[in-house]
C-alpha positions as CSV (number, residue, x, y, z in Angstrom):
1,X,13.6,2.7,11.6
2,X,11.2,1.0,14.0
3,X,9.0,-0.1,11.0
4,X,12.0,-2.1,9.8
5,X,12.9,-3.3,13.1
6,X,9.3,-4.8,13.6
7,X,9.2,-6.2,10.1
8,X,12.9,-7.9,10.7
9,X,11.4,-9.2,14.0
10,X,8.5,-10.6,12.6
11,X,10.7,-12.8,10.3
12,X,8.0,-12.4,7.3
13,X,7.9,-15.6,4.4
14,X,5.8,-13.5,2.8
15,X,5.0,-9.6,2.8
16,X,1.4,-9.0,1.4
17,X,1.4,-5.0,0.5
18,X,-1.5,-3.2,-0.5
19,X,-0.2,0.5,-2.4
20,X,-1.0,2.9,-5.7
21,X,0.5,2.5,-8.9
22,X,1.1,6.8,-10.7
23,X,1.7,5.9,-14.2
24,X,4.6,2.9,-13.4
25,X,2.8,0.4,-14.8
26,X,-0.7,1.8,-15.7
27,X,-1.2,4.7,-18.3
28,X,-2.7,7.4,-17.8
29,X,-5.9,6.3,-20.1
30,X,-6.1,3.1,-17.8
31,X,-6.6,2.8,-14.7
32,X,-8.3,-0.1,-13.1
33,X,-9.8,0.3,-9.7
34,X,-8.0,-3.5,-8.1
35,X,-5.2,-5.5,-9.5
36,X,-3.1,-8.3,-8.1
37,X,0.1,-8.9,-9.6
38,X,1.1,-12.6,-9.4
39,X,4.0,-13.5,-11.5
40,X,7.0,-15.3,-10.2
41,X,9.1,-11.7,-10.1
42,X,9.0,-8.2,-10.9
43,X,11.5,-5.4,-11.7
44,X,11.6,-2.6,-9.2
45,X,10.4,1.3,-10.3
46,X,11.6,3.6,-7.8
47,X,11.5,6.5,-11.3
48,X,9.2,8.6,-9.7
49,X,11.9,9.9,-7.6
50,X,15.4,8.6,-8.9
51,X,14.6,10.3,-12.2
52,X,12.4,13.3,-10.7
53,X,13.1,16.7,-12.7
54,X,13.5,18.5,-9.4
55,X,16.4,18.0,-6.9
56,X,14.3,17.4,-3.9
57,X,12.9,14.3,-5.7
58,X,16.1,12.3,-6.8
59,X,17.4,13.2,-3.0
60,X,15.1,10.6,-2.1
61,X,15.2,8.2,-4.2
62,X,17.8,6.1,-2.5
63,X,14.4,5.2,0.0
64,X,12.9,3.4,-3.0
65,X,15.5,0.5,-3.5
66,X,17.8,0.1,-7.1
67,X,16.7,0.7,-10.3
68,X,17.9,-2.2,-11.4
69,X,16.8,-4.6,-8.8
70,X,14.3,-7.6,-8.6
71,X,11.1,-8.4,-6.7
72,X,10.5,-11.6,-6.0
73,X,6.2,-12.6,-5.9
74,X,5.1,-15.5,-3.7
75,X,2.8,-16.4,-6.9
76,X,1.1,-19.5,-5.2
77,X,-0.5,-16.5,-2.4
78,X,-1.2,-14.2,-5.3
79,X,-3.2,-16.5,-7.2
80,X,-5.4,-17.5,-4.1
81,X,-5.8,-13.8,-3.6
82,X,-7.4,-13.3,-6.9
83,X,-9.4,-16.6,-6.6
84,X,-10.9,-15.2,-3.3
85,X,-12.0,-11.9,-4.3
86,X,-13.2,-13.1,-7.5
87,X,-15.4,-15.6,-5.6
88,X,-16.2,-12.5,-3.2
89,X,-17.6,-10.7,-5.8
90,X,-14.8,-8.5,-6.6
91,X,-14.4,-7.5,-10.3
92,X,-10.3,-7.5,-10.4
93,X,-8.1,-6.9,-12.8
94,X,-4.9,-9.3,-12.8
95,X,-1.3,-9.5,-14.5
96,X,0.7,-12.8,-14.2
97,X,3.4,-11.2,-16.8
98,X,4.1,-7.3,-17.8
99,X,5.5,-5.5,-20.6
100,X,9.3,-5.2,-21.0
101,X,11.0,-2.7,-18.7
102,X,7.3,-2.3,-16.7
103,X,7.3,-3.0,-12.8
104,X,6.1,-2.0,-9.7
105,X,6.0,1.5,-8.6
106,X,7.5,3.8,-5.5
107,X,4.2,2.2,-3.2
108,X,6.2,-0.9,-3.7
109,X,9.7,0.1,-3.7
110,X,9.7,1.8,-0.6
111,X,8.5,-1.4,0.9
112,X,11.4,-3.2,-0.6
113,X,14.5,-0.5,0.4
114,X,13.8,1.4,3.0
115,X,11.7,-0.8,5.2
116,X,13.1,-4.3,4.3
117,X,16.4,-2.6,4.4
118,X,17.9,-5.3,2.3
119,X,16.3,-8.2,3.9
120,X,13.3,-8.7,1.1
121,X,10.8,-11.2,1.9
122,X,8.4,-12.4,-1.4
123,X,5.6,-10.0,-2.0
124,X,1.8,-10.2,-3.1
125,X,1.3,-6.7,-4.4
126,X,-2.4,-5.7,-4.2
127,X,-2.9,-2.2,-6.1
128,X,-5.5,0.0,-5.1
129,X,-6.5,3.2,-7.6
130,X,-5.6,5.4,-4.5
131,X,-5.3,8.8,-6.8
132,X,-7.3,9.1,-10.2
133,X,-11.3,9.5,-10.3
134,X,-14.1,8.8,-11.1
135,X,-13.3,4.9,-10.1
136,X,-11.1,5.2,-7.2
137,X,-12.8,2.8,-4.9
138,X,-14.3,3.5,-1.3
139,X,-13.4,3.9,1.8
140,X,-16.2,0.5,3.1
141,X,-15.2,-1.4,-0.2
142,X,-11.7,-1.3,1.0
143,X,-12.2,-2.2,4.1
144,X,-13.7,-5.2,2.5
145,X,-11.0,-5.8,-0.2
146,X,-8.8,-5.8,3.5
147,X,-10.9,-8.5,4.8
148,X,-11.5,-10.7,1.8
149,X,-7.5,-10.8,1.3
150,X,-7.2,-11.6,5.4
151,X,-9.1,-14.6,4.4
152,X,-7.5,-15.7,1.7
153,X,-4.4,-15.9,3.5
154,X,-6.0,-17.7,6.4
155,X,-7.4,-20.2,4.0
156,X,-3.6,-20.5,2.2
157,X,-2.7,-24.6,3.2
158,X,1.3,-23.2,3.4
159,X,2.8,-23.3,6.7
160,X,4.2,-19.8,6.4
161,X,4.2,-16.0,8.5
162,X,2.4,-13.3,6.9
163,X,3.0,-9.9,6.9
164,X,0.6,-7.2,5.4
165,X,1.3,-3.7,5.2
166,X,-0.7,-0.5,3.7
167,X,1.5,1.5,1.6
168,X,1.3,5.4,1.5
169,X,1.1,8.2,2.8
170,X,-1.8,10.0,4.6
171,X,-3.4,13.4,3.7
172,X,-1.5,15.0,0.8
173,X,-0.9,17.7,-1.3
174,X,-2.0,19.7,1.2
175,X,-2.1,18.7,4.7
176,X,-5.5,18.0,6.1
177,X,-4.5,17.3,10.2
178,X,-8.8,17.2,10.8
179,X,-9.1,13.5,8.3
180,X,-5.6,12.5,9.7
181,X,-6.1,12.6,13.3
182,X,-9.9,11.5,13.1
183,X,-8.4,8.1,11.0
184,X,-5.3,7.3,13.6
185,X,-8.0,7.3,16.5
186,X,-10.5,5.4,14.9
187,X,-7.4,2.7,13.9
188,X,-6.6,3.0,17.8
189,X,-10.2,2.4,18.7
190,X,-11.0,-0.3,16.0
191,X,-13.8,2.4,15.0
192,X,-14.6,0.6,12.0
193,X,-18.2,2.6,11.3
194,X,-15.7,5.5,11.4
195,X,-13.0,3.9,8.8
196,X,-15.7,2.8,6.4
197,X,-17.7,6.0,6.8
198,X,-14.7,8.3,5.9
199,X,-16.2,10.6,2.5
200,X,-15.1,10.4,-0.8
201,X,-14.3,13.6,-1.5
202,X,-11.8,13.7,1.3
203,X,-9.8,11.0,-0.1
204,X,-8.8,12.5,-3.1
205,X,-5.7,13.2,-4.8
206,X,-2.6,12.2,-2.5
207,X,-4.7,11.8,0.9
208,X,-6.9,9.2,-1.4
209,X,-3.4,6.5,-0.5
210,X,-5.2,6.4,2.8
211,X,-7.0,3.4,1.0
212,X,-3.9,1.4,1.1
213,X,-4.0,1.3,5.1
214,X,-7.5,1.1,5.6
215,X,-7.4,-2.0,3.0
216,X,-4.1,-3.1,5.5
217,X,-6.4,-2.3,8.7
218,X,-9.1,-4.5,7.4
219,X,-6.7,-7.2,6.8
220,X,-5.3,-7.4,10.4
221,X,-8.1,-6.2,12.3
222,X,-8.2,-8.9,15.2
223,X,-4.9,-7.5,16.2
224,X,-3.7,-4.7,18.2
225,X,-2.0,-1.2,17.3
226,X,0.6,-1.1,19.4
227,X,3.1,1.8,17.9
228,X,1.8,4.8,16.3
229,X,3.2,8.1,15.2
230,X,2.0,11.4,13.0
231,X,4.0,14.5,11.7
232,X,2.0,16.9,10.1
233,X,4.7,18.0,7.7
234,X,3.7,21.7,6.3
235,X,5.9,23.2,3.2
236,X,4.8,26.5,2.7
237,X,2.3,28.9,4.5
238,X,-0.4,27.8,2.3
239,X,-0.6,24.0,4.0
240,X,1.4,21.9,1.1
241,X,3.0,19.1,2.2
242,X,2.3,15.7,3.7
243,X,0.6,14.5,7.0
244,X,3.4,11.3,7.7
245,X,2.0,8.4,9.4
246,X,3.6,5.5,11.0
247,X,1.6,2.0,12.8
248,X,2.9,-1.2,13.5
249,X,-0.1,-4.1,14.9
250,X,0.6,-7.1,16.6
């Protein structure tokens, strides 16, 4: 709730959201490390959940937006995006136009239900390979994807206000509270050596989505954290579950 209340304040034209893609739109024998989206619109995939074999799964769905809804793409930003990291040395994979029935995934859909809450701005989607080695990317290289896609939109000619926003959760399947709380307080402390520093093999399998923020970090970093909040969300005595984290910088 206080993410959407800050995102409805800011009065975005333009939501730029870097997230994962699991199997909506990539298969499993393809899986770049960076894409940028940048048609005109895209359908919403929230099937991860709303079509989950397990009842916990389709309880949440309703977070992820309709099944049958629309996301609109500011293209014109998307396709500056691409030019910039391309020129930055980036080597990128990009869609302008997907196949039938294929859209963006639950990284993206949350974004568009739960925290626009039914206000939806355009987005530029920027996907990260967050889950699936060997190519997942690293900690310092997103930190620089965040900061060549800060500049693209600060070399944009529109006369618009940008929002960017890191998509994801933070350590999962299991809960890791030590790479959690050691991430939040270098964010805090604008601890960059510490954000780019952060090992490889502790950003695997769910806890790997902490690329999406630190890509979102990079991207805002002359501004300030001002909200923060963590839950360390254990299901069973053996540590599953999720480490939750919420940030909002102004």
């Amino acid at each position: 709730e206080r993410l959407q209340h800050e995102l409805a304040e800011a009065k975005p034209d333009v939501v730029v959201v870097f997230g994962d893609d699991q199997a909506e739109i990539f298969p499993h024998d393809f899986r770049p490390a960076l894409m940028v989206y940048s048609g005109e619109a895209v359908p919403n995939m929230p099937y991860l959940f709303t079509r989950a074999p397990y009842e916990a799964g389709r309880q949440a769905g309703w977070a992820y937006g309709p099944e049958l809804a629309t996301i609109d793409i500011q293209s014109d930003l998307a396709s500056r995006v691409v030019r910039t990291l391309m020129d930055d040395g980036f080597d990128l994979a990009h869609a302008k136009k997907l196949d039938e029935g294929v859209g963006l995934g639950h990284a993206y859909g949350f974004v568009f239900g739960r925290i626009m809450n039914g206000h939806p701005a355009p987005m530029v989607p920027v996907i990260i390979n967050t889950l699936y080695p060997p190519n997942q990317p690293t900690a310092k290289r997103c930190y620089e994807l965040g900061r060549a896609v800060r500049q693209a939109i600060l070399d944009w000619p529109k006369d618009a206000r940008v929002a960017v926003v890191g998509s994801g959760g933070l350590s999962h399947f299991l809960v890791d509270e030590d790479i959690d709380r050691r991430f939040l307080t270098a964010l805090r402390e604008k601890d960059v050596a510490t954000i780019k520093g952060l090992p490889q093999q502790r950003l695997q399998s769910g806890t790997g989505e902490i690329r999406s923020w630190i890509a979102a970090t990079a991207a805002v970093e002359e501004l300030d954290m001002v909200f923060t909040e963590y839950q360390a969300c254990y299901r069973s005595p053996a540590g599953s579950g999720m480490g939750m984290g919420f940030a909002v910088w102004k």
